[in-house]
ROZA-899768 format. One record per residue: residue in three letters; x, y, z negated of N, C-alpha, C in turn. Coordinates in steps of 0.02 Angstrom, whole numbers, padded with zeros to 5 digits, always signed. Example, Ala and Ser with C-alpha at 12.3 -4.5 7.8 and 13.67 -1.06 7.14 Angstrom:
% ROZA-899768
ALA+00660-00284-00390+00615-00225-00390+00660-00165-00390
SER+00642-00112-00354+00684-00053-00357+00645+00002-00394
END
This chain:
% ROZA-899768
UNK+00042-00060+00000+00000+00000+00000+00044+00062+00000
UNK+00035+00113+00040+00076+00165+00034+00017+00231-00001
UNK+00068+00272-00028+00042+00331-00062+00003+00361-00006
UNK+00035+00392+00033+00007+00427+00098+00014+00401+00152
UNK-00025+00385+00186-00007+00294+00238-00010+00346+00326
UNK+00029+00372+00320+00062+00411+00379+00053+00366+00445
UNK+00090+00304+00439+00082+00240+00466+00021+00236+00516
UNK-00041+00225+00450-00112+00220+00493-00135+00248+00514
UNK-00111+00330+00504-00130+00387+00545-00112+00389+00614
UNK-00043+00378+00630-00022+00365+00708-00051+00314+00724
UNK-00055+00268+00698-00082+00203+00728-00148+00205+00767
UNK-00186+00279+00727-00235+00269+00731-00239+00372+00790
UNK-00191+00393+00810-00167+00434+00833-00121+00436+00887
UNK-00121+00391+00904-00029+00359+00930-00040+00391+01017
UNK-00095+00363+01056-00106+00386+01112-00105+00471+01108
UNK-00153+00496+01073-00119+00561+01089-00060+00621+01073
UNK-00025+00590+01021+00024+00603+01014+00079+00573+01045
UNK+00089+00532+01066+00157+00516+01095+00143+00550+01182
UNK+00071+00571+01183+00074+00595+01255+00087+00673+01239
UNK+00074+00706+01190+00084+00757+01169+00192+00771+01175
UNK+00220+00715+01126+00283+00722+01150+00309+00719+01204
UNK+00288+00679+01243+00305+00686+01320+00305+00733+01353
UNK+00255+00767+01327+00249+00834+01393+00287+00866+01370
UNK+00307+00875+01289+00361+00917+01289+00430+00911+01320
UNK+00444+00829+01311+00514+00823+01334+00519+00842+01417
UNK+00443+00816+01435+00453+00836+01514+00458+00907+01519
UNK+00429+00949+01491+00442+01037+01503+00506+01073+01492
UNK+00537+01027+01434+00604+01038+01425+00593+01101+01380
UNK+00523+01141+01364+00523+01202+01328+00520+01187+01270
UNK+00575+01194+01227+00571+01147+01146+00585+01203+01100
UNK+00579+01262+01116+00585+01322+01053+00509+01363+01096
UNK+00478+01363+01040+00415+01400+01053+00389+01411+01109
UNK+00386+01348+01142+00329+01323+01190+00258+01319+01162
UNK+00218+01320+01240+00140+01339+01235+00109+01307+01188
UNK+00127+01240+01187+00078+01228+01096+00093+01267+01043
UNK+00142+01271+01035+00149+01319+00971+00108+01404+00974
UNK+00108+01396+01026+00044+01463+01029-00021+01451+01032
UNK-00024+01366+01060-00098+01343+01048-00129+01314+01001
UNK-00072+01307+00956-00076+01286+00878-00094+01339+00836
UNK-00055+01405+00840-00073+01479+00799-00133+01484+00826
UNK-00164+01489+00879-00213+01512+00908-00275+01470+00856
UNK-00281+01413+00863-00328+01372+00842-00312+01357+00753
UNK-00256+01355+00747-00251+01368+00660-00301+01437+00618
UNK-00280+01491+00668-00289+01551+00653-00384+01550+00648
UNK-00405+01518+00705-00482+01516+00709-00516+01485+00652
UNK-00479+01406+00629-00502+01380+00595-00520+01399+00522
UNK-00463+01443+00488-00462+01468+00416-00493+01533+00431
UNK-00493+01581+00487-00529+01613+00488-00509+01682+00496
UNK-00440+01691+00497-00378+01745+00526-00377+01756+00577
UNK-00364+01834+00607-00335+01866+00645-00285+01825+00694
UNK-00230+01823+00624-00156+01822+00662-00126+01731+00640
UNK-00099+01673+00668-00062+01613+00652+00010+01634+00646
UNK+00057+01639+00621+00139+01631+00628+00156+01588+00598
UNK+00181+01536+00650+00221+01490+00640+00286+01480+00607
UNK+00300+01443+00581+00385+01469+00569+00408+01380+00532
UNK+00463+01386+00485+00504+01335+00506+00482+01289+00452
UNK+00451+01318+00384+00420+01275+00344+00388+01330+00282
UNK+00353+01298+00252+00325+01316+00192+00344+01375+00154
UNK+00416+01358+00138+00437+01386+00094+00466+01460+00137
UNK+00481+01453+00188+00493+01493+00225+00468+01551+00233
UNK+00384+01510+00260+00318+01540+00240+00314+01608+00200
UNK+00325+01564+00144+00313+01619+00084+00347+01665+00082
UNK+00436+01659+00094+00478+01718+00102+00464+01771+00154
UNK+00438+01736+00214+00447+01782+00282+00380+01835+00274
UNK+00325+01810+00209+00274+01858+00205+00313+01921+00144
UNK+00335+01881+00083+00358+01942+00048+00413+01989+00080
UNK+00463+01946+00115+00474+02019+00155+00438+02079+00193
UNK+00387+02048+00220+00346+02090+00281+00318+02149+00219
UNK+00309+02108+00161+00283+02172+00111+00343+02225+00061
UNK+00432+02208+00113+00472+02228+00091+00480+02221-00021
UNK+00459+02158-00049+00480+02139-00101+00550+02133-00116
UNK+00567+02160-00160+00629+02139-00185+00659+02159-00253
UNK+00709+02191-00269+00730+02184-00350+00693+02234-00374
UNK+00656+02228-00422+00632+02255-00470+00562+02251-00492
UNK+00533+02218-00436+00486+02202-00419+00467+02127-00460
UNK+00398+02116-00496+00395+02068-00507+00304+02023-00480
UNK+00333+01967-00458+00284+01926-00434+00270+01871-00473
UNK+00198+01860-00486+00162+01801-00536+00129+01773-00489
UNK+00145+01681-00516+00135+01618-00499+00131+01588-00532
UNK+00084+01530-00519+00080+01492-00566+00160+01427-00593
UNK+00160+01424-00650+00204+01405-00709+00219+01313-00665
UNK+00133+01284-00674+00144+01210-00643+00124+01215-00554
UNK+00182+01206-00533+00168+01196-00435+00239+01187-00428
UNK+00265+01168-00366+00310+01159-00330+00363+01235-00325
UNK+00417+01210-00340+00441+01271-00344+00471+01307-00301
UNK+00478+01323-00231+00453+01357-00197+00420+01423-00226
UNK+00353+01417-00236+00296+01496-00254+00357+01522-00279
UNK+00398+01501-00327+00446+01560-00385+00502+01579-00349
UNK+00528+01499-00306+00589+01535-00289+00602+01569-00237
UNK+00555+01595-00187+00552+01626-00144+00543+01701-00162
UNK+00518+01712-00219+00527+01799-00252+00609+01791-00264
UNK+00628+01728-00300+00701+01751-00341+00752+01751-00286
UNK+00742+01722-00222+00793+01723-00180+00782+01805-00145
UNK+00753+01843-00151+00744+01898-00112+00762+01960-00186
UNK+00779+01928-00228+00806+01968-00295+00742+02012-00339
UNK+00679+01980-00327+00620+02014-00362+00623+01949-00422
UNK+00590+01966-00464+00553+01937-00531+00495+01891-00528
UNK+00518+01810-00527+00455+01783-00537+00438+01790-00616
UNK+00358+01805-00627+00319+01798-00680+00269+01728-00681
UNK+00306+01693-00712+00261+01619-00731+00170+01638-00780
UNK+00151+01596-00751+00082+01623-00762+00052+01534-00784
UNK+00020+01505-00848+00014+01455-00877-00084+01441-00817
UNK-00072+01397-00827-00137+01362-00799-00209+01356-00810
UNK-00265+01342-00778-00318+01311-00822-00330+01240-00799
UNK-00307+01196-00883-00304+01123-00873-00352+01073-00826
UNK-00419+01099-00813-00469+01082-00761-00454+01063-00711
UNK-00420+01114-00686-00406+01131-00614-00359+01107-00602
UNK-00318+01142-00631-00222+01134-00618-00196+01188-00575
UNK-00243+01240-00570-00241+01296-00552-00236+01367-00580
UNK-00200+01418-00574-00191+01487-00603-00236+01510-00638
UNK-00218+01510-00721-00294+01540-00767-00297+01621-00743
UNK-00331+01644-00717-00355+01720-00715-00345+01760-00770
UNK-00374+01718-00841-00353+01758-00900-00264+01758-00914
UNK-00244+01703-00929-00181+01702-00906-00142+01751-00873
UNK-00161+01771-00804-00120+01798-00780-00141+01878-00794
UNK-00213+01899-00790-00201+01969-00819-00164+01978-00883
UNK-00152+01927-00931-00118+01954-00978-00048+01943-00981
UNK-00001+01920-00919+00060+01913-00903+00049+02004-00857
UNK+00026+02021-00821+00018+02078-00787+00018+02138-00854
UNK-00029+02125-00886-00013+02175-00943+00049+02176-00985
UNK+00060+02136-00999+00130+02110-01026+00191+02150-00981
UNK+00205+02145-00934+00247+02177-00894+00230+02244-00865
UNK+00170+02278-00879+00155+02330-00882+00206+02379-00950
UNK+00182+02348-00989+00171+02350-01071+00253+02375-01060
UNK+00297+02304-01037+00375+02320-01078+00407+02382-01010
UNK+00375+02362-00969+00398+02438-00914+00452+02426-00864
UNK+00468+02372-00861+00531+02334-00834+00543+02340-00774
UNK+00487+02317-00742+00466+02298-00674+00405+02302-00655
UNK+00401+02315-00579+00333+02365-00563+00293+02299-00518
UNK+00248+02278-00549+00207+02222-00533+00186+02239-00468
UNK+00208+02200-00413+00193+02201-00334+00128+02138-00320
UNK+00137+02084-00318+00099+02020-00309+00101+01961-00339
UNK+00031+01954-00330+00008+01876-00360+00026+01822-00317
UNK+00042+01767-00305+00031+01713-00283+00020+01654-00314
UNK-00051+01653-00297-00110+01586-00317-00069+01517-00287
UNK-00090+01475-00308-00058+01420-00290-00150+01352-00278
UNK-00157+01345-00185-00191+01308-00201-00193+01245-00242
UNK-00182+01218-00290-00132+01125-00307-00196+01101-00294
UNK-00165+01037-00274-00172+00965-00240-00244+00990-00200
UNK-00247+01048-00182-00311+01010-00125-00367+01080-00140
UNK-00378+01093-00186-00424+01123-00222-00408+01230-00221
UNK-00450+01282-00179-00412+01342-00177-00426+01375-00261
UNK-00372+01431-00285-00378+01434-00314-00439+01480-00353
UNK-00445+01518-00403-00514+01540-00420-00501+01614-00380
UNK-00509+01626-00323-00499+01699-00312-00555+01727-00333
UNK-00635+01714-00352-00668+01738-00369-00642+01804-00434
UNK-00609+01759-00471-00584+01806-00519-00508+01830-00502
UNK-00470+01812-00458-00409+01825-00448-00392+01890-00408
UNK-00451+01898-00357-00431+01944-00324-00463+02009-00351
UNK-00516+02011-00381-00551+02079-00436-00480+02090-00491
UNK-00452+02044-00517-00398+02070-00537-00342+02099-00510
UNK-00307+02075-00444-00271+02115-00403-00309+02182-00402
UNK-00341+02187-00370-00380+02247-00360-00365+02320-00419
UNK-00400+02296-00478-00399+02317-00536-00313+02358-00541
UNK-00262+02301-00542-00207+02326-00536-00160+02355-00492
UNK-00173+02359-00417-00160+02387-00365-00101+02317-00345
UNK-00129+02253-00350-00085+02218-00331-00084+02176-00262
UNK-00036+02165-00219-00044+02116-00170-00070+02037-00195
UNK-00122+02004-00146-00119+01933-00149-00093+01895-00090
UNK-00045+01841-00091-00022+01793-00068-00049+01731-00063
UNK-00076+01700-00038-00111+01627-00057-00059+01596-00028
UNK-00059+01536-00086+00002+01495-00060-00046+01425-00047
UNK-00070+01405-00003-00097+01354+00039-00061+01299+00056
UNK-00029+01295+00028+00032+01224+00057+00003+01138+00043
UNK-00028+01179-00014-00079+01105-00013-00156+01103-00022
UNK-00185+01156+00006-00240+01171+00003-00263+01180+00073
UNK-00245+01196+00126-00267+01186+00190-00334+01141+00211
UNK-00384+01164+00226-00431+01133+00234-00507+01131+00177
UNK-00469+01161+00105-00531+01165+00070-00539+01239+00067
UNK-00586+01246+00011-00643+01294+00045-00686+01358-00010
UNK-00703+01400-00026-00754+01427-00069-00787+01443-00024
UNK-00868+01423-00053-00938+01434-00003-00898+01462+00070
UNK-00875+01413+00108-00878+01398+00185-00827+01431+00194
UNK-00787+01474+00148-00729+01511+00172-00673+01496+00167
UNK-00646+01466+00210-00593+01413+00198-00514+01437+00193
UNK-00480+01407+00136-00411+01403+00133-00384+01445+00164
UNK-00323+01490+00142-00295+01519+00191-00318+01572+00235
UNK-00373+01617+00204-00403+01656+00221-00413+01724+00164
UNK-00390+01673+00105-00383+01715+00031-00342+01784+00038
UNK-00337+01830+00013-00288+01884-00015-00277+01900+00057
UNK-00214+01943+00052-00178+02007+00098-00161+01958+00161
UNK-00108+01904+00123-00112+01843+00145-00081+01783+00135
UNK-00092+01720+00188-00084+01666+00160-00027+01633+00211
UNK-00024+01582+00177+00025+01519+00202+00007+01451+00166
UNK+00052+01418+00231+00020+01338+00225+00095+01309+00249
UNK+00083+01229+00207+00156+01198+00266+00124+01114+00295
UNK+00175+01109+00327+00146+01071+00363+00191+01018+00335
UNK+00236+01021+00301+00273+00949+00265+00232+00880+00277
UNK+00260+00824+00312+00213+00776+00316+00168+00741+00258
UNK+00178+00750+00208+00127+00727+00156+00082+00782+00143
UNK+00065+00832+00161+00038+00883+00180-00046+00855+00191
UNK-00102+00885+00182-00161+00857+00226-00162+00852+00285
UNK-00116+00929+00324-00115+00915+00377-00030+00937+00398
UNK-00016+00888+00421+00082+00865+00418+00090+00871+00471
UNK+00159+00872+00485+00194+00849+00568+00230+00808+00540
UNK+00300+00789+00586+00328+00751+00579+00406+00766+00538
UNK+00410+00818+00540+00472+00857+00509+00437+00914+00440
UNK+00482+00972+00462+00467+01014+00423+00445+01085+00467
UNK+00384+01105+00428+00342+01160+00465+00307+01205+00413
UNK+00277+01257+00453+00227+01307+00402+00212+01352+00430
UNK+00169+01407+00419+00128+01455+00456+00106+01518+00392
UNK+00118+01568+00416+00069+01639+00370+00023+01659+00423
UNK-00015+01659+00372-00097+01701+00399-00109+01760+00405
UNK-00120+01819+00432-00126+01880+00413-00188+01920+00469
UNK-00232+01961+00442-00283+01985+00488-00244+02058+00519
UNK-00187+02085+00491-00142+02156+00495-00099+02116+00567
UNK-00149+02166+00628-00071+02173+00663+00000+02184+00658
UNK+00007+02229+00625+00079+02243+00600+00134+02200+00552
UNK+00081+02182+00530+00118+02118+00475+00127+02045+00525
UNK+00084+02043+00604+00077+01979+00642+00155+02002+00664
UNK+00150+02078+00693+00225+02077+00730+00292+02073+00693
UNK+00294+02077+00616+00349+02097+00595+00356+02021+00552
UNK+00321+01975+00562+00299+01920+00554+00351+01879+00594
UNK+00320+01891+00648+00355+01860+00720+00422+01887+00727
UNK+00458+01940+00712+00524+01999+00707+00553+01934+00692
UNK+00529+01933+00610+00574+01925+00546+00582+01850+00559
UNK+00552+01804+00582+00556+01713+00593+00604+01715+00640
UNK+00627+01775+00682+00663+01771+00729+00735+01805+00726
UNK+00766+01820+00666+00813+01845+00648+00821+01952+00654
UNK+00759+01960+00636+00725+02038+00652+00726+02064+00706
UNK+00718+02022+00777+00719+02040+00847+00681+02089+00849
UNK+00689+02144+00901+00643+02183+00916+00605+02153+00991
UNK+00539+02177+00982+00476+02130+01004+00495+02149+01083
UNK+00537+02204+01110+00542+02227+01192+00612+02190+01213
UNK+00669+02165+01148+00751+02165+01187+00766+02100+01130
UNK+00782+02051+01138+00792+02005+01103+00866+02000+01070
UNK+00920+02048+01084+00987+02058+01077+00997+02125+01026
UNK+00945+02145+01027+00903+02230+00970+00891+02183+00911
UNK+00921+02184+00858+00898+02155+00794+00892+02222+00759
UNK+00837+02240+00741+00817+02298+00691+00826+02296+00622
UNK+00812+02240+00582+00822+02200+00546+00851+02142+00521
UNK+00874+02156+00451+00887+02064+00421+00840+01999+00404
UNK+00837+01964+00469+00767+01906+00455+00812+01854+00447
UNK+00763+01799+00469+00779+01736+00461+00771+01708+00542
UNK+00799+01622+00559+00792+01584+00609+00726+01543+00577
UNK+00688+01562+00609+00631+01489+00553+00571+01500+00604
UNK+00585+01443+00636+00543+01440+00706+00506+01368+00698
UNK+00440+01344+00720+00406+01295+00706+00433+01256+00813
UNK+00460+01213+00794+00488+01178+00850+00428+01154+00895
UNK+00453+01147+00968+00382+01132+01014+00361+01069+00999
UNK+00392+01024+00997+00395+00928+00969+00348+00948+00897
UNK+00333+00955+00865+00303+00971+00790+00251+01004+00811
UNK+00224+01051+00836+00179+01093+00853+00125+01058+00917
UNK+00156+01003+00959+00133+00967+01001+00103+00905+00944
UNK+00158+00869+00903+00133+00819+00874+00055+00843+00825
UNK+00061+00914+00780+00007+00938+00740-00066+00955+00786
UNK-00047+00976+00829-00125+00976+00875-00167+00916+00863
UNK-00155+00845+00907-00199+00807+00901-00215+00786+00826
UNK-00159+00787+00782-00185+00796+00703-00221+00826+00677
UNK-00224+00887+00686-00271+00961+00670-00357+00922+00716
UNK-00355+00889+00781-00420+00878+00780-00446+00830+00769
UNK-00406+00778+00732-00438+00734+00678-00442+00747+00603
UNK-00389+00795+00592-00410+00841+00536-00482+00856+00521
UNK-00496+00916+00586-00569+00952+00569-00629+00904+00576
UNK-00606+00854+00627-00651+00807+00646-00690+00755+00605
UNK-00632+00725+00565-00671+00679+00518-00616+00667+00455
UNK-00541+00677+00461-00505+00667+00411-00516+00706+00333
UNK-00561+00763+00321-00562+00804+00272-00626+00761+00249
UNK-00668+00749+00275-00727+00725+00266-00713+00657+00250
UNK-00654+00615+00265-00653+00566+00257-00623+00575+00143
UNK-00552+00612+00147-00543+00629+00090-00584+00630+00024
UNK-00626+00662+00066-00677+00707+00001-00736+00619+00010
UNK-00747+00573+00025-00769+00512+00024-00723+00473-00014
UNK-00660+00479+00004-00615+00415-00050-00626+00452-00114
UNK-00625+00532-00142-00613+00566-00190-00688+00534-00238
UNK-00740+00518-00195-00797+00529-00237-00797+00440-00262
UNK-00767+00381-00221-00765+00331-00218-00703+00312-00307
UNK-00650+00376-00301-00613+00350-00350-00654+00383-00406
UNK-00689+00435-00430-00731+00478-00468-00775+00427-00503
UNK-00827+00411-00444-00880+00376-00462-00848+00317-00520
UNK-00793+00287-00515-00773+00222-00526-00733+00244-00585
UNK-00712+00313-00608-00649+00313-00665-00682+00365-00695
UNK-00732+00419-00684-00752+00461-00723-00777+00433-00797
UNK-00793+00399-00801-00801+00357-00900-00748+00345-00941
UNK-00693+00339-00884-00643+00294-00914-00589+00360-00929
UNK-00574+00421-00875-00517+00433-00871-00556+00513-00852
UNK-00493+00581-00861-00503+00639-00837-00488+00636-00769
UNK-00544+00643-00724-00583+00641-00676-00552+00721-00650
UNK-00533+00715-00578-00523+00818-00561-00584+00834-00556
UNK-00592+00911-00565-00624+00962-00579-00660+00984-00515
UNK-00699+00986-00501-00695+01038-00414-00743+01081-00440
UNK-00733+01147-00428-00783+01200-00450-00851+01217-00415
UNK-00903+01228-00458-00961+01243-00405-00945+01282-00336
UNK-00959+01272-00284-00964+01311-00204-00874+01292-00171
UNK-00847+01242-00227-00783+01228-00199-00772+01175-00158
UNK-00731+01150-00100-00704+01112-00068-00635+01090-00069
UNK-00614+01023-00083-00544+01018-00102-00519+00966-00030
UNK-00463+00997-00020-00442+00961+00041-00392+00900+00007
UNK-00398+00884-00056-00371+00811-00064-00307+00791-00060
UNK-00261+00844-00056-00170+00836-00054-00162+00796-00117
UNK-00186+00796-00162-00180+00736-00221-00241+00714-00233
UNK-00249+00652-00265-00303+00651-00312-00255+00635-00382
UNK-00280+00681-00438-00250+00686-00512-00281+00673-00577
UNK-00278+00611-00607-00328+00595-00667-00252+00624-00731
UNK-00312+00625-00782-00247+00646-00829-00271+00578-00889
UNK-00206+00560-00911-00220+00506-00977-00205+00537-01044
UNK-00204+00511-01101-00216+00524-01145-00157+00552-01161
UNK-00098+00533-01131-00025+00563-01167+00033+00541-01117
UNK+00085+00584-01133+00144+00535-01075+00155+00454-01075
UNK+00148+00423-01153+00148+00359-01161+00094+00314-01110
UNK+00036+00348-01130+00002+00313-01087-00012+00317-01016
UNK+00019+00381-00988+00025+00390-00909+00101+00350-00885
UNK+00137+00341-00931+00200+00294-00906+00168+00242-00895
UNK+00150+00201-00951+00136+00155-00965+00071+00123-00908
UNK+00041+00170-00880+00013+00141-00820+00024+00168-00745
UNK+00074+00193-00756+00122+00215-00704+00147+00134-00663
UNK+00171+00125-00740+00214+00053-00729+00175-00015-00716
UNK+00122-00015-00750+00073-00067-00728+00028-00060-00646
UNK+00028+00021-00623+00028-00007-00563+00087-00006-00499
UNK+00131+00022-00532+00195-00018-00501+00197-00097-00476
UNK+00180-00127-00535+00175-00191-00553+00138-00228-00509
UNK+00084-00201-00488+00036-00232-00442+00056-00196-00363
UNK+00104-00177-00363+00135-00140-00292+00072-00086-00269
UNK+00064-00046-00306+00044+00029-00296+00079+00083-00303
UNK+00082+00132-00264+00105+00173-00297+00096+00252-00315
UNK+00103+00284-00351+00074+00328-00388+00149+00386-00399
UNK+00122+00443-00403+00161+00484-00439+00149+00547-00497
UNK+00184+00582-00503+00175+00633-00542+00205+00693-00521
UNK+00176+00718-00527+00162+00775-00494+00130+00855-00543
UNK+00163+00869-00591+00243+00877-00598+00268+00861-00650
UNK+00327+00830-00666+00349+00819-00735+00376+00867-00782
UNK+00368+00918-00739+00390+00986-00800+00362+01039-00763
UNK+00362+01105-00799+00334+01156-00770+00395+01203-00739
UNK+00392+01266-00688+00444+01306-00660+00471+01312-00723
UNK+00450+01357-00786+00491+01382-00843+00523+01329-00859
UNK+00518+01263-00849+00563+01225-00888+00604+01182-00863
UNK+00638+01232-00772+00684+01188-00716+00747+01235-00775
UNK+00820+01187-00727+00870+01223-00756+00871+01308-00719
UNK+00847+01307-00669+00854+01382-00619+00850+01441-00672
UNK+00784+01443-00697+00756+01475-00736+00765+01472-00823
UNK+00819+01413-00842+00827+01437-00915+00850+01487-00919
UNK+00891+01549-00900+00899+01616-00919+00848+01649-00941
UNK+00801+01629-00925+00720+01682-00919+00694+01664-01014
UNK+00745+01589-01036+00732+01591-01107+00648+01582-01107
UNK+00612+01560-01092+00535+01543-01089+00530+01489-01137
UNK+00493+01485-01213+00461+01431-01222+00415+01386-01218
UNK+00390+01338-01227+00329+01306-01209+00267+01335-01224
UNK+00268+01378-01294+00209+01392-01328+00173+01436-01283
UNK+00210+01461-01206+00192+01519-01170+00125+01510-01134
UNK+00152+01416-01126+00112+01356-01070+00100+01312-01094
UNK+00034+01317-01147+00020+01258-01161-00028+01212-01104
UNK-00058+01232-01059-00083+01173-01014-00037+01168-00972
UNK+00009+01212-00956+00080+01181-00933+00079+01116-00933
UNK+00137+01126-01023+00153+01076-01034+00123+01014-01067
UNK+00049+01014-01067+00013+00960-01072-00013+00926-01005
UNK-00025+00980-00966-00016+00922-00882+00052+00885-00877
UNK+00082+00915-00876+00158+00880-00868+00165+00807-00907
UNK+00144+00806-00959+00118+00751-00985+00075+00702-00972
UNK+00026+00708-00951-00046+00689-00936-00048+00669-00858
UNK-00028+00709-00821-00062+00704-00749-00022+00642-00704
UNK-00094+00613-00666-00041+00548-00631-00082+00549-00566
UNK-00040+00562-00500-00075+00540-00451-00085+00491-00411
UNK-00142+00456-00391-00155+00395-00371-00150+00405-00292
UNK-00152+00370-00240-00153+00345-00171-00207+00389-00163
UNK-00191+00443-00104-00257+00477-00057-00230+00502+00001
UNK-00261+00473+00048-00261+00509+00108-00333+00466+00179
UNK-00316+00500+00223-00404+00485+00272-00411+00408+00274
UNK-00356+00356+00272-00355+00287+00284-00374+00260+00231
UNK-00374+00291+00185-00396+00220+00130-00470+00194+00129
UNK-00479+00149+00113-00561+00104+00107-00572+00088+00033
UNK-00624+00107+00044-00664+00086-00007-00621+00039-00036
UNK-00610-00031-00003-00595-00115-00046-00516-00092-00075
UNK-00476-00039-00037-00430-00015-00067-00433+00022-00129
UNK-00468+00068-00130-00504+00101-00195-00498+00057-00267
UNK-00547+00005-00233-00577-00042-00288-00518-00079-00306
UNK-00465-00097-00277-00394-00126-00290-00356-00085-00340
UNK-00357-00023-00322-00331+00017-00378-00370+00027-00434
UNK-00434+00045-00445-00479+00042-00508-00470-00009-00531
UNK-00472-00055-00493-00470-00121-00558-00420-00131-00603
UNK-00345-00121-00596-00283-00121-00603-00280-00035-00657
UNK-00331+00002-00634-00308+00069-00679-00375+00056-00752
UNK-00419+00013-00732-00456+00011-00781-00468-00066-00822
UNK-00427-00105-00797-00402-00161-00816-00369-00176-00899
END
């Protein structure tokens, strides 16, 4: 059994993707060829944006937007505490201030209260002049902008949605990646929706931010003379082979793969909600299923059936075993736990089981039995 069975996806994909690579190799156009413009084009429709920019991955993503909003030292940006670290280190590599922002245990998503009172907090000591939020969709689920973005607001702050694993879900019909000033997504293959390497895209409805978007992925070309660098960017280009392979993905994506998700999600629910903390999905929410995450009673007992379904050749992970405040990057920042307590009680607790569009039902029931055994 594989975690994310990539496998049955081509298998079940294979004709039009391998005809998809072909035409690339036959065109020979392998740096930002026509799919990759027919990929922004139709990404851009789907979440519901203006503008698609492609670029070289995720994390990239995130940098090539805080530049466009010229971030940098002194400046401080809040994210959430538990996610992939990326959201943080893409402020600290550009010399701005990440502000860790503790969770709400439900979700596994950015508490709102939380973070206005990290925003006040850095108001308060005067340090640094609070620029942007970035929400973090985790595993599938967007985050509460209902309350996230009335708080930007309030404070004159930018929002970022960081979509990397939220692509595809939704508040009342408004899907992912459509949140805040703007967003990004990656296409990492365990991704909902993956290529085969490494990829990612920012969203933006601002012309100006589409062109300086496109500048900056391109080492700050100017948009008339390609030998005119105006600026210090980056190389972070989404390759034609990747952008060919994500098309026919993207229309089994919209087609039936999200829909299929949100069916295994209700199949593992139905079957462990008595037994075990069951995820959260909020009224008018849609979760595109990048994990499914039960939490157990304690680390003992999330090892401890970590290892039992090891045992039965499943496999499972965790996702995360510590929070940003508590990588080595960030011990300077001196952060204790008491800052994050659902932090550091997910970190404990949370275990993710097998999800993606292939699994069946009789698969399901293979793992319940073994997790409630």
């Amino acid at each position: 059994m594989q975690f994310r069975d990539l496998k049955a996806q081509y298998k079940a994909l294979k004709t039009e993707i391998d005809a998809g690579i072909q035409a690339v190799i036959d065109s020979s156009a392998f740096i930002l060829g026509k799919p990759v413009a027919e990929l922004e084009d139709k990404l851009a429709a789907y979440v519901g944006r203006k503008h698609c920019v492609a670029c070289g991955n995720g994390t990239d993503a995130l940098q090539l937007a805080l530049m466009t909003w010229g971030i940098g030292p002194g400046d401080a940006v809040f994210t959430s505490d538990f996610t992939y670290f990326a959201s943080a280190g893409t402020a600290s590599i550009l010399g701005a201030a990440p502000v860790l922002v503790d969770i709400d245990l439900a979700t596994f998503n950015m508490s709102p209260a939380a973070l206005e009172q990290q925003i006040q907090r850095v108001l308060a000591e005067g340090k640094l002049a609070p620029k942007v939020i970035v929400p973090v969709d985790l595993f599938g689920q967007p985050a509460d902008y209902d309350s996230i973005l009335p708080i930007a607001e309030k404070y004159g702050l930018k929002v970022l949605e960081d979509g990397a694993q939220g692509f595809g879900g939704s508040i009342r019909d408004k899907r992912a990646c459509s949140f805040g000033n703007m967003s990004t997504t990656s296409f990492f293959p365990a991704k909902p929706l993956g290529c085969y390497g490494d990829g990612g895209a920012v969203f933006t409805d601002s012309d100006e931010e589409d062109a300086r978007l496109r500048s900056l992925r391109a080492q700050g070309k100017s948009p008339v003379d390609k030998y005119d660098n105006r600026e210090i960017g980056m190389n972070s280009r989404l390759d034609t082979l990747q952008a060919a392979i994500l098309l026919p993905k993207f229309r089994a994506f919209a087609d039936h793969e999200l829909d299929d998700v949100n069916r295994v999600a209700d199949w593992y629910t139905q079957r462990l909600q008595n037994r075990f903390v069951t995820p959260t999905v909020l009224p008018g929410f849609l979760s595109s299923w990048a994990q499914y995450t039960i939490l157990l009673e304690d680390r003992a007992a999330r090892d401890a059936m970590q290892a039992r379904l090891k045992g039965q050749g499943i496999p499972s992970m965790v996702y995360y075993p510590r929070g940003l405040h508590q990588q080595e990057a960030y011990r300077w920042m001196d952060l204790c736990d008491d800052l994050y307590p659902n932090t550091v009680e997910a970190t404990k607790r949370v275990l993710s089981l097998p999800m993606h569009p292939y699994l069946t039902e009789s698969d399901v029931e293979q793992i319940c039995k073994v997790l409630l055994g």
